[in-house]
Structure formats: C-alpha cells, structure tokens
Backbone as a printed PyTorch tensor [residue, N CA C, xyz], in Angstrom:
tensor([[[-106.0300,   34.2100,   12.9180],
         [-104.6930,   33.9080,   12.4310],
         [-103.6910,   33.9540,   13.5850]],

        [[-102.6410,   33.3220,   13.5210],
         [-101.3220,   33.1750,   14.5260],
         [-100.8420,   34.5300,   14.3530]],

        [[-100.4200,   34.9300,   15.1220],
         [ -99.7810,   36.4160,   15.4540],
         [ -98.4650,   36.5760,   14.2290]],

        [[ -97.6460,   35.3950,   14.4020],
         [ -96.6770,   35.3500,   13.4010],
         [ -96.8090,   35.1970,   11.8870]],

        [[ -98.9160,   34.8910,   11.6560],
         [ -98.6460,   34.6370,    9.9960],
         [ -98.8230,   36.5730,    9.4760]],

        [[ -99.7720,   37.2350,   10.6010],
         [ -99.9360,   38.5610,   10.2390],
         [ -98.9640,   39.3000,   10.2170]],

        [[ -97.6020,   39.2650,   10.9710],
         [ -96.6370,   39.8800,   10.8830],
         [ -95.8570,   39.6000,    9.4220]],

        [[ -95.8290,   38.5760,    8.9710],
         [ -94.8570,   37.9450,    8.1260],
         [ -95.6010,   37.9220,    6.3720]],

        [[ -97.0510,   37.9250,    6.6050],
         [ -97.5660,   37.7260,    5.1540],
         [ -98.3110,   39.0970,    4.7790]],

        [[ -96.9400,   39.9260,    4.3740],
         [ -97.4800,   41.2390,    3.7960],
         [ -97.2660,   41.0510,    2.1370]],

        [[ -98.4070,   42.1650,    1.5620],
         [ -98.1620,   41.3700,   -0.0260],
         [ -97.1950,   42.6060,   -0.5540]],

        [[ -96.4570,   42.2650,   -1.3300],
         [ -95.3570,   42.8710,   -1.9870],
         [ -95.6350,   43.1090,   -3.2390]],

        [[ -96.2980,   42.8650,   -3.5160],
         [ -96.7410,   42.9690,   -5.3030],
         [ -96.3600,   42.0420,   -6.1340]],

        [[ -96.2830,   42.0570,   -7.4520],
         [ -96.1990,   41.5300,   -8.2290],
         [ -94.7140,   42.0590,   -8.8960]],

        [[ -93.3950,   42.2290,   -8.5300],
         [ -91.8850,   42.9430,   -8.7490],
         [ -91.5240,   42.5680,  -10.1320]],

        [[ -91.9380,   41.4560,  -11.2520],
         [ -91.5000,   40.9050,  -11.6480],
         [ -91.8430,   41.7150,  -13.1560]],

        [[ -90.1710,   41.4560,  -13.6700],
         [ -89.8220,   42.9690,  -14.8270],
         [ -91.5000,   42.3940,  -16.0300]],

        [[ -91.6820,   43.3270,  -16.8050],
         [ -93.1380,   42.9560,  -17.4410],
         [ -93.1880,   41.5670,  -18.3740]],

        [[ -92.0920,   41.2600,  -19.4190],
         [ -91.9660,   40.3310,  -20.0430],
         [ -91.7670,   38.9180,  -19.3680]],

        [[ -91.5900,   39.3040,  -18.1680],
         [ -91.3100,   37.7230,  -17.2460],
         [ -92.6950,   37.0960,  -17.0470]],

        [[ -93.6400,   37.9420,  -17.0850],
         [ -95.0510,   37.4940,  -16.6790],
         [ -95.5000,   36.8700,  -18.1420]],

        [[ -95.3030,   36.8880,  -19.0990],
         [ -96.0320,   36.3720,  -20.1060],
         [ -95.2170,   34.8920,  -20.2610]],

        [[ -94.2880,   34.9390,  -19.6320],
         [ -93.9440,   33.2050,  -19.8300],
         [ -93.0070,   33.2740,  -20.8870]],

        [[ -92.8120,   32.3800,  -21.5510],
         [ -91.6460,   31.7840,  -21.9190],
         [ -90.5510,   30.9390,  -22.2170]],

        [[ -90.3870,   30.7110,  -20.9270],
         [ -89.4180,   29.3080,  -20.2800],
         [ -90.1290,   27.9930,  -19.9430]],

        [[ -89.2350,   27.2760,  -20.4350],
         [ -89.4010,   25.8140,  -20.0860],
         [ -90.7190,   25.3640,  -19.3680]],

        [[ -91.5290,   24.9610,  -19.3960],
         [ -92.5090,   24.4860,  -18.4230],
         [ -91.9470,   23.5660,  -17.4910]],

        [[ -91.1690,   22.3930,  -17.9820],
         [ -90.5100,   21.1500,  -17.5240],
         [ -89.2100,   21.3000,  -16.9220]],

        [[ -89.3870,   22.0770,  -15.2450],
         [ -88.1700,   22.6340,  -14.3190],
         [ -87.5040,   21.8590,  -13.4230]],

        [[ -86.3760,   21.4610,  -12.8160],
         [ -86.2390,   20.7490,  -11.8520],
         [ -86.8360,   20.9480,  -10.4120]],

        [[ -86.7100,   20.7680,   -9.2320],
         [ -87.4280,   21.1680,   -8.1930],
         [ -86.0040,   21.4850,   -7.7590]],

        [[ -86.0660,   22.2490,   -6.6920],
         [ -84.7450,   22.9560,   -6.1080],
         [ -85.1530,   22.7380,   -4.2840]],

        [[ -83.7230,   23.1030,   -3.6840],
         [ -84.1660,   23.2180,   -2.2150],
         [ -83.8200,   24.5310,   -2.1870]],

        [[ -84.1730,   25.3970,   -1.1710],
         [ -83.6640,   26.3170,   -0.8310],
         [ -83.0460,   26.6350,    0.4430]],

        [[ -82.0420,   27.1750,    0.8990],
         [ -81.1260,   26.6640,    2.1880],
         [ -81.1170,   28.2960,    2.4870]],

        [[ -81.6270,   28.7480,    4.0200],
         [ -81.7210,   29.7040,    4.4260],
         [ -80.5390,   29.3080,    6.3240]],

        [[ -79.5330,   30.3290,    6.0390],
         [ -78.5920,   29.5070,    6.6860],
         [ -78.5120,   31.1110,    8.0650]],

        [[ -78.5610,   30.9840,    8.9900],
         [ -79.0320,   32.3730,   10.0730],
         [ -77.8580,   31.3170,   11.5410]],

        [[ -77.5750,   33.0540,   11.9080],
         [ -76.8930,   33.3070,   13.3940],
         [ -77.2620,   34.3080,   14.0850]],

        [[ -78.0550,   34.1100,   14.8390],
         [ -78.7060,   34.9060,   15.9830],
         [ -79.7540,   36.0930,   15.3140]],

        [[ -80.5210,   35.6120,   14.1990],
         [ -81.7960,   36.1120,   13.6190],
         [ -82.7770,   36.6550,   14.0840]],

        [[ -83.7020,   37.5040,   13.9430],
         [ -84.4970,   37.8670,   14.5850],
         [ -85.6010,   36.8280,   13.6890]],

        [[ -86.4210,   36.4610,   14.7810],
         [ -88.0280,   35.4310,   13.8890],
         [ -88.2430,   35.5970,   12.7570]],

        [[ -88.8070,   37.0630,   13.3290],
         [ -90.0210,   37.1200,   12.4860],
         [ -89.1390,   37.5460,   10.7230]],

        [[ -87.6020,   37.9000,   10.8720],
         [ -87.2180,   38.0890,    9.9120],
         [ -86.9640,   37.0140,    8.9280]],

        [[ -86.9070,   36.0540,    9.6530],
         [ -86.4320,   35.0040,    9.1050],
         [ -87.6280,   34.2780,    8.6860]],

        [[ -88.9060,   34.2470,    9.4640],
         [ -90.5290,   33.8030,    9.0650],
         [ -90.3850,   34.7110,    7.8310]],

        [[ -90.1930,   35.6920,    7.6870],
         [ -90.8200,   36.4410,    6.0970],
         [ -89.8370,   35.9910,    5.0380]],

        [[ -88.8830,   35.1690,    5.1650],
         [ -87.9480,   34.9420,    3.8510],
         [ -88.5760,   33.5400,    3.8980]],

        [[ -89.1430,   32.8270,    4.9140],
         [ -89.5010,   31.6550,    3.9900],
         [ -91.0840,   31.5190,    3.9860]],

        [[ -91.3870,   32.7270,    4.1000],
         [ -92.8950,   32.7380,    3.6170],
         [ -92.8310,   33.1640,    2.2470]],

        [[ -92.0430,   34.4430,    2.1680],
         [ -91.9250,   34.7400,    0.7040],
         [ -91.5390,   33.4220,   -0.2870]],

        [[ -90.7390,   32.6780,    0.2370],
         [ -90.1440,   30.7940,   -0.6930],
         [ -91.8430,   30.5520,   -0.7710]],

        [[ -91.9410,   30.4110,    0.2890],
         [ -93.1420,   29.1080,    0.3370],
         [ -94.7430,   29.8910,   -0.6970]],

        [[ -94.9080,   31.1790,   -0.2200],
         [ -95.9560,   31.6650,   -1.3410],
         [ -95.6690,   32.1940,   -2.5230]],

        [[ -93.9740,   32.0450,   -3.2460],
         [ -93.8500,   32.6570,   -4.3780],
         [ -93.3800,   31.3760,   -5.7190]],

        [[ -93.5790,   30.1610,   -4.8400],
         [ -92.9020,   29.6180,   -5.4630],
         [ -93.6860,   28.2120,   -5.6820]],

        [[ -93.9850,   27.8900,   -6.9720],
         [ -95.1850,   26.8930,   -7.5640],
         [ -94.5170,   25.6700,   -6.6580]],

        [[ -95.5620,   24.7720,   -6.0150],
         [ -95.2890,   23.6340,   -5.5340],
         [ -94.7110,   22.9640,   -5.7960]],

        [[ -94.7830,   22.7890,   -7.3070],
         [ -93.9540,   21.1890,   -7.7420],
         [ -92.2330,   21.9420,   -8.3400]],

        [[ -92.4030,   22.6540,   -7.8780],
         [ -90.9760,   23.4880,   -8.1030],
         [ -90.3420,   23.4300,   -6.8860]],

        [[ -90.8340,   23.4130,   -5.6820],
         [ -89.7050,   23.6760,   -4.4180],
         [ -89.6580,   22.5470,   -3.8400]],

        [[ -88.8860,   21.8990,   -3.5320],
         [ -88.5150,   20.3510,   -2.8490],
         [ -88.7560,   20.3780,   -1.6230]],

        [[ -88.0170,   21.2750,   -0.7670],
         [ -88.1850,   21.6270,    0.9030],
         [ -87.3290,   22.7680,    1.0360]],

        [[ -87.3230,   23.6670,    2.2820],
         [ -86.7120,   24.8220,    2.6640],
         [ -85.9670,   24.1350,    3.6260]],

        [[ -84.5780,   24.4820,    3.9860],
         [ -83.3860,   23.9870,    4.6230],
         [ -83.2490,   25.3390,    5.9410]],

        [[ -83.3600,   25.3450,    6.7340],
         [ -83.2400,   26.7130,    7.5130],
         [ -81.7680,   26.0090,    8.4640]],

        [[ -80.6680,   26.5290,    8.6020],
         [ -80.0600,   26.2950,    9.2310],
         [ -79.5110,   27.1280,   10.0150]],

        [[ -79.0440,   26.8890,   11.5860],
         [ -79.3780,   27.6660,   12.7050],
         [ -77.8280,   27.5550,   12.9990]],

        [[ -76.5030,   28.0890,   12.3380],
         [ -75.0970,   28.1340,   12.6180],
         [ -74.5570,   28.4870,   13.9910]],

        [[ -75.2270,   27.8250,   14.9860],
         [ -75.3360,   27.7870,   16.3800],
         [ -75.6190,   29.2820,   16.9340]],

        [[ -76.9040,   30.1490,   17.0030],
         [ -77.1380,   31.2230,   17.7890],
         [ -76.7960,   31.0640,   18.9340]],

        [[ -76.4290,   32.4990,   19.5020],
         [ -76.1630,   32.5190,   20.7720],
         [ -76.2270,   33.8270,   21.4890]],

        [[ -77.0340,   34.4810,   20.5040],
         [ -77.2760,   36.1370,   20.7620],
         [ -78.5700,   36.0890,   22.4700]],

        [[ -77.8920,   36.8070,   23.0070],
         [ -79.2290,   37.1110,   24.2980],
         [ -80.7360,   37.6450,   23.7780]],

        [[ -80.7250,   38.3220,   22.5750],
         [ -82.3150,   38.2480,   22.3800],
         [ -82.9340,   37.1110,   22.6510]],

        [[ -84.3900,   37.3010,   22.9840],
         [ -85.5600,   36.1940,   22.9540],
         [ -84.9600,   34.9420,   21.9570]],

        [[ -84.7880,   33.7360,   23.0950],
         [ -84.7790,   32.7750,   22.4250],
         [ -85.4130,   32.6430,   21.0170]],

        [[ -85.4220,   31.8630,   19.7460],
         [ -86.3180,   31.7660,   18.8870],
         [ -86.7370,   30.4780,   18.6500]],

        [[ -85.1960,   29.3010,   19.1020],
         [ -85.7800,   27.7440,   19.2030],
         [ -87.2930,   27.0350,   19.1460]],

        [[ -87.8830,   27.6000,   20.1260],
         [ -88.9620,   26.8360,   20.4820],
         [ -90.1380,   27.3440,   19.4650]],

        [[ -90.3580,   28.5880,   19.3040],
         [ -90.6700,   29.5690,   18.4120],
         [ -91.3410,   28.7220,   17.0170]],

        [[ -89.5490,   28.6840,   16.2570],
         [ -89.2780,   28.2960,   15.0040],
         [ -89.5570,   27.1880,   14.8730]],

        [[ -89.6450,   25.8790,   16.1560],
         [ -89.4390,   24.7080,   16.0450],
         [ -91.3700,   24.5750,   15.6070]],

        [[ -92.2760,   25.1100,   16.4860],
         [ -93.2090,   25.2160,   16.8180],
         [ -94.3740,   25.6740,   15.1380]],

        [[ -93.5710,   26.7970,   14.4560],
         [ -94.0920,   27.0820,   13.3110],
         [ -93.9630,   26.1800,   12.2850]],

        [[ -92.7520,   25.4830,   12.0660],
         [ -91.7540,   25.1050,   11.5560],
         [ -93.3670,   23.3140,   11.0290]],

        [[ -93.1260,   23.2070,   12.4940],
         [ -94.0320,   21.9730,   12.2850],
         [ -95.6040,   21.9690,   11.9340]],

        [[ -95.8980,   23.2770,   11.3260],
         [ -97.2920,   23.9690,   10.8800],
         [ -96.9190,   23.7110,    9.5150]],

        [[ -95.8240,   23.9140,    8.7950],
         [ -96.1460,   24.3170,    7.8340],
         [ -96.0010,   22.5210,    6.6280]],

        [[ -96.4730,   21.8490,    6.9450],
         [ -96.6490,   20.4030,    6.1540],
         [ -95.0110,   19.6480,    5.5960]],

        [[ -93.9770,   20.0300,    6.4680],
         [ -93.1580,   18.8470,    5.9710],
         [ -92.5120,   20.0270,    5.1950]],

        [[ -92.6050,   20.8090,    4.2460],
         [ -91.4970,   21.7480,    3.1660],
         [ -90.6850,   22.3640,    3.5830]],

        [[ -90.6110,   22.5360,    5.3200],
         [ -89.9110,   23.2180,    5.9110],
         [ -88.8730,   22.7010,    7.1930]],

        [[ -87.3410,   22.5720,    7.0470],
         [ -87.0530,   21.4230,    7.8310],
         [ -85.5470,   22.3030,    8.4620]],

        [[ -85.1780,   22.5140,    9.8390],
         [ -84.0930,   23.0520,   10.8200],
         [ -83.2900,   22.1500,   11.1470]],

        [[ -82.0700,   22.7790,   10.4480],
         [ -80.7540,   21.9050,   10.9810],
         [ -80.2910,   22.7600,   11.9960]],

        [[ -80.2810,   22.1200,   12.9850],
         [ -79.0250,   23.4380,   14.1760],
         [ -77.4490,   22.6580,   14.3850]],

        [[ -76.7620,   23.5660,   13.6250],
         [ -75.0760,   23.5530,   14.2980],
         [ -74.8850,   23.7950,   15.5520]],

        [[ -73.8750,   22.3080,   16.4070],
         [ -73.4760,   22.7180,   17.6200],
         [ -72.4090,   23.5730,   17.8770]],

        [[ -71.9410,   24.0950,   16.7320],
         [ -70.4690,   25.1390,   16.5610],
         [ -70.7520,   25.8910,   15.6200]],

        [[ -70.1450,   27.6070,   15.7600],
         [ -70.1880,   28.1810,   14.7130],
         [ -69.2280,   27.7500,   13.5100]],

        [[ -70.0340,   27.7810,   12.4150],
         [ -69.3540,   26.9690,   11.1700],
         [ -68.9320,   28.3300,    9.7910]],

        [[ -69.5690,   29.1080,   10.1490],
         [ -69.7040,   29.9670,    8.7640],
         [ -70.2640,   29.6640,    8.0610]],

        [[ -70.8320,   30.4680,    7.1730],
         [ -71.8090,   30.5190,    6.1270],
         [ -72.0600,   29.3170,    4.8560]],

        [[ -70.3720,   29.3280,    4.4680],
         [ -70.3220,   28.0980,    3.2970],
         [ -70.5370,   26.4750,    4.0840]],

        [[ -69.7530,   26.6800,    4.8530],
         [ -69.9000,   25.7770,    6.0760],
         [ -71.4160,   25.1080,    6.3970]],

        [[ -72.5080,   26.2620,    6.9560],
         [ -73.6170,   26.4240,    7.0000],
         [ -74.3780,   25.5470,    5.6720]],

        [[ -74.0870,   26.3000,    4.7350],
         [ -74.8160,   25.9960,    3.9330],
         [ -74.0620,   24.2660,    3.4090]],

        [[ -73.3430,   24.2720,    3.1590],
         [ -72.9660,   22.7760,    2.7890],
         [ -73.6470,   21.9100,    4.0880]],

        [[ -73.5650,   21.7050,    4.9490],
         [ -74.3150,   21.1940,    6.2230],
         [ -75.9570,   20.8340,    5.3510]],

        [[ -76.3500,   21.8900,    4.9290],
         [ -77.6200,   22.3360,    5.1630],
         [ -78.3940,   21.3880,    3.7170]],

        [[ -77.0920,   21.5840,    2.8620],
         [ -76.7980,   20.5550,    0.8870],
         [ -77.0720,   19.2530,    1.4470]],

        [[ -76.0770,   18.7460,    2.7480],
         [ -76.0040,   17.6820,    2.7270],
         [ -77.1820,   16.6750,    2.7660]]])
C-alpha cells in the first residue's frame, strides 16, 4: 500500500445512531458534490476527510469531491505535488481547484459550486 492510504484509512466504526441502520428513507436520492475548501492544511488531514467521503458514501450518491486550495502559503512541506499526485489515483471523483488569492471560505466554496 502507498504510505498515504495507511495513514488515512483507519476504520472508525459504524457511528451511526441504531435506527438509521435499518433504513427507511427514500431509496431514490439525488447525487451531491461535496466541496472540501483548505488554507495551508496539513495532507494527510485533508487525505482522511476525503477518504472518509469517498468510503462512506454509496457511489451513485456522490457526484465528485471539490477540494479547493484558497491559495496556501504556509512554510510547511509543500502539499501541491503530493495532492496533485493522489488526487489522480483516485478515478476522476476527486477534482482541485487552487485560488490565486486568498478568497475566504464562502468565497472558497462558491468557486468550488461553480
């Protein structure tokens, strides 16, 4: 395994209150994106929020993951090349917008809608 899937794919259990597991709801859901919007992140923190998307969440339910990069500029270890590098492992569901200016969060994330 890649150094980064062992760090990032720890199992958490099953959190979910008891009646949620027997179902219920709608079968027939829309698909959603999910927009993960970071400034000067550490990786591997940011690898475990969209590993948790990507293994918690039924396929035909998640459209693509939006990671947007609100222009870092922290001196830790670059992560660019990193993220760009994983990023293109994981089949297309996973796609990096980088801001050339810090924008803020709503900012960020509307960027990220668009």
């Amino acid at each position: 395994k890649q150094w980064y899937q062992r760090r990032v794919r720890g199992d958490i259990g099953d959190k979910r209150h008891p009646q949620c597991k027997n179902g219920g709801w709608p079968t027939k859901l829309p698909r959603a994106s999910v927009i993960f919007c970071f400034h000067n992140e550490n990786l591997i923190v940011l690898l475990r929020s969209i590993y948790s998307v990507l293994m918690r969440t039924p396929p035909e339910l998640l459209a693509d993951i939006i990671v947007v990069d609100d222009a870092s500029t922290d001196a830790h270890p670059d992560i660019r090349e990193p993220l760009d590098e994983i990023v293109a492992l994981m089949g297309g569901k996973v796609k990096v917008l980088r801001l050339d200016e810090r924008s803020g969060l709503i900012k960020a994330r509307m960027a990220g809608a668009a």
